[in-house]
C-alpha atoms as one frame of an Amber mdcrd trajectory, in Angstrom:
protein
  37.492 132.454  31.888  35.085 129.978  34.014  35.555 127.414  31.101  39.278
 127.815  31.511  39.485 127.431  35.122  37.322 124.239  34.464  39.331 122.786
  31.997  42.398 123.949  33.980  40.800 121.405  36.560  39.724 118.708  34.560
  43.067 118.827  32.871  45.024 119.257  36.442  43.376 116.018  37.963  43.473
 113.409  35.276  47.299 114.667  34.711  48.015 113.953  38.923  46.295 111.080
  38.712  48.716 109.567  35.284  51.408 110.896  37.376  50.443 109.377  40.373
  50.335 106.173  38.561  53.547 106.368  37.108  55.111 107.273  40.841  54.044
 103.955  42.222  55.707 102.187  39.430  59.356 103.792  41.013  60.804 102.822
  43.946  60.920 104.519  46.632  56.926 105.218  46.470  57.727 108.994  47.722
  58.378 109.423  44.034  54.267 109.140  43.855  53.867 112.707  45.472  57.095
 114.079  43.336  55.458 112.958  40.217  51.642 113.577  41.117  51.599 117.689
  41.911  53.482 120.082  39.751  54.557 118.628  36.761  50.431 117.886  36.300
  49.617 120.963  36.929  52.826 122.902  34.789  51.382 120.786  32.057  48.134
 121.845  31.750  48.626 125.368  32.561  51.159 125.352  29.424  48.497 122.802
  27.545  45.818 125.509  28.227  48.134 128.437  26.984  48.868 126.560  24.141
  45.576 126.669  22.843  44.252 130.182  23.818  47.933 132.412  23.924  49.997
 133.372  21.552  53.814 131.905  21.341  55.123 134.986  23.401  53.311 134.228
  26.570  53.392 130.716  26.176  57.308 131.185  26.545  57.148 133.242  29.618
  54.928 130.661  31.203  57.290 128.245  30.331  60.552 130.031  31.894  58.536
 131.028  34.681  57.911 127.404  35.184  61.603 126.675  34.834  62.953 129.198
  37.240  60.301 128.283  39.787  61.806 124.608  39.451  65.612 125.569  39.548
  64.769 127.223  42.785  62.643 124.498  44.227  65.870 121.972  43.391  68.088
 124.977  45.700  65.097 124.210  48.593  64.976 120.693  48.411  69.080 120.108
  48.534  68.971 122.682  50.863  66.208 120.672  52.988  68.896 117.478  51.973
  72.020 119.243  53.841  70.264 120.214  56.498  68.467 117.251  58.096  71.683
 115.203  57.382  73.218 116.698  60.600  71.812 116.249  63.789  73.481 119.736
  65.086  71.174 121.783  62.692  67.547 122.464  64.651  64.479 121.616  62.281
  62.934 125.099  62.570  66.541 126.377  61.983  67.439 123.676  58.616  63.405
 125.409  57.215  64.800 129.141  57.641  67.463 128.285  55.556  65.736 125.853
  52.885  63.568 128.851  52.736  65.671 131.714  52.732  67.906 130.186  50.198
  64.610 128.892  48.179  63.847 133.017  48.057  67.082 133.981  47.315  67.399
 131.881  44.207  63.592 132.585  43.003  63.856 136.558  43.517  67.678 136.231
  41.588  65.611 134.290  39.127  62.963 137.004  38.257  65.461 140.064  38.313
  67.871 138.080  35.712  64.800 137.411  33.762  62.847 140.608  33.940  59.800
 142.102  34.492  58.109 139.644  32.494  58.460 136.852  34.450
């Protein structure tokens, strides 16, 4: 387990730092921090089941991953359509991002079951 988490690390910075790369070759350079974070660490956390899971877990992982994301893209155009108007109070544009960011992951993981 210790060798995992280590490789899990190893793994985890070298794939931000590729990313991170790759981010500053797009305009605008916010895409660095889009690029550098999850997809790095998604990929080696599927890289690592790969090797030491079988195909069954290595599937949940991946749908896990993929609902997490579909509910992250809810957030962030939530996030969008809230800071465009100047009526909607910061604190009050979060509550929603976030409410609507749980909404979408907890409809997620009782559409996909327990395994999830």
């Amino acid at each position: 387990m210790t060798a995992e988490i280590a490789l899990r690390f190893v793994l985890g910075g070298l794939l931000v730092s590729m990313f991170a790369v790759a981010g500053e070759l797009f305009q605008p350079k916010t895409f660095a921090g889009l690029f550098g974070a999850a997809p790095s660490v998604a990929i080696a956390t599927l890289g690592i089941a790969y090797r030491t899971r079988d195909a069954a877990y290595l599937g949940i992982e991946a749908r896990s991953m993929l609902l997490g994301a579909t509910a992250f893209v809810v957030y962030a155009a939530t996030c969008v359509a809230t800071t465009k108007s100047r009526a909607v109070a910061v604190s009050v544009g979060a509550a929603v991002a976030w409410a609507a960011w749980a909404a979408v992951a907890f409809m997620s993981w009782q559409l996909a079951g327990p395994s999830a």
